[in-house]
C-alpha positions as CSV (number, residue, x, y, z in Angstrom):
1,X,96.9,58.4,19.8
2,X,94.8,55.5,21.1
3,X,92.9,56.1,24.5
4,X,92.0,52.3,26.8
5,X,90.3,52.1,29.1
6,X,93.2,51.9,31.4
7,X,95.4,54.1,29.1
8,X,96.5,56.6,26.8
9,X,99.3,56.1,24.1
10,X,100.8,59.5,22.0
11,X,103.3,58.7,19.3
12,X,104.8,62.2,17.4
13,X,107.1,62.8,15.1
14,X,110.4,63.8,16.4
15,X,110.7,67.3,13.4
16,X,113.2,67.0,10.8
17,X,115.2,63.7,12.1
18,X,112.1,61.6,10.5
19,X,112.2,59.4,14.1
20,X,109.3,59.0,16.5
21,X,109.0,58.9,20.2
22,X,106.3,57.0,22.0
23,X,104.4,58.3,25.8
24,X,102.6,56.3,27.7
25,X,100.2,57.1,30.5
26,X,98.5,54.3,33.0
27,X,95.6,56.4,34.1
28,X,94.8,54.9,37.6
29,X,98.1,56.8,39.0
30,X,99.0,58.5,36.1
31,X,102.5,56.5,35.7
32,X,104.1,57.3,32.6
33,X,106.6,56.7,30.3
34,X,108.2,58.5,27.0
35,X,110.9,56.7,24.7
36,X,112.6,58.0,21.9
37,X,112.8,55.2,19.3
38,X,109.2,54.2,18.4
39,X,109.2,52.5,14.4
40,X,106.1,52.5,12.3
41,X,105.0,48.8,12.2
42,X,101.9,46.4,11.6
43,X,100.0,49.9,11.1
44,X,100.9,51.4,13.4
45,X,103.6,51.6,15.9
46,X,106.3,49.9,18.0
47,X,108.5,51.3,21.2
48,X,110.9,49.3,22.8
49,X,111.9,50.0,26.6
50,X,115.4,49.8,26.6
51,X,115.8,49.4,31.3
52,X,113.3,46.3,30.9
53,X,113.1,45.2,27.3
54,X,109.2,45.8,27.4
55,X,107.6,46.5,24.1
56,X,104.8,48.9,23.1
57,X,102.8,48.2,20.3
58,X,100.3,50.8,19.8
59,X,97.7,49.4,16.8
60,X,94.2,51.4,15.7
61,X,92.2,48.7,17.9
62,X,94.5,48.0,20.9
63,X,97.4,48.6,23.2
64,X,99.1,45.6,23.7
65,X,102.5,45.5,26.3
66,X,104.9,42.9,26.1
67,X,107.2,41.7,29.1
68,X,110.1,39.1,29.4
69,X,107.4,36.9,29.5
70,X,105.1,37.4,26.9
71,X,102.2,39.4,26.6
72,X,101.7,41.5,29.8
73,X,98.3,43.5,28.7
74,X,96.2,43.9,25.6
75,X,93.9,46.8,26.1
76,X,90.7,47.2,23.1
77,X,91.0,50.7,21.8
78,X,88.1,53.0,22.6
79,X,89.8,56.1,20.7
80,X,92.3,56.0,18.2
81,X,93.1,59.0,16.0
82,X,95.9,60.0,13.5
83,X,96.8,63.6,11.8
């Protein structure tokens, strides 16, 4: 879990498959997102919208989004926790 300012990012284990799923929440509207195919990387963990192509990388000291176009936010971690 890592909690932004602008914010919050869950990613659980799936049960016995082994897989993860990432959600997402924007807390100014509470917009959110959940995909099923997050991947352990860079310590800690990628999601991949597959409608857009935007990719989630949820790390111990940020949130950073990616767009077509780059890098679309990068958001310091103020909480980040793991079981």
């Amino acid at each position: 879990m890592v909690r932004t300012a602008n914010s919050l990012a869950v990613v659980c284990g799936t049960g016995s498959s082994g897989g993860y799923y990432y959600r997402g929440e924007r807390l100014s509207d509470g917009a959110d997102l959940e995909l099923a195919n997050a991947v352990p990387a860079g310590g800690g963990f990628d999601a991949v919208n597959p409608a857009d192509g935007a990719r989630y990388e949820v790390r111990p000291d940020r949130l950073t989004i990616y767009g077509s176009g780059g890098v679309d936010s990068t958001e310091p971690a103020l909480q980040y926790a793991t079981q």
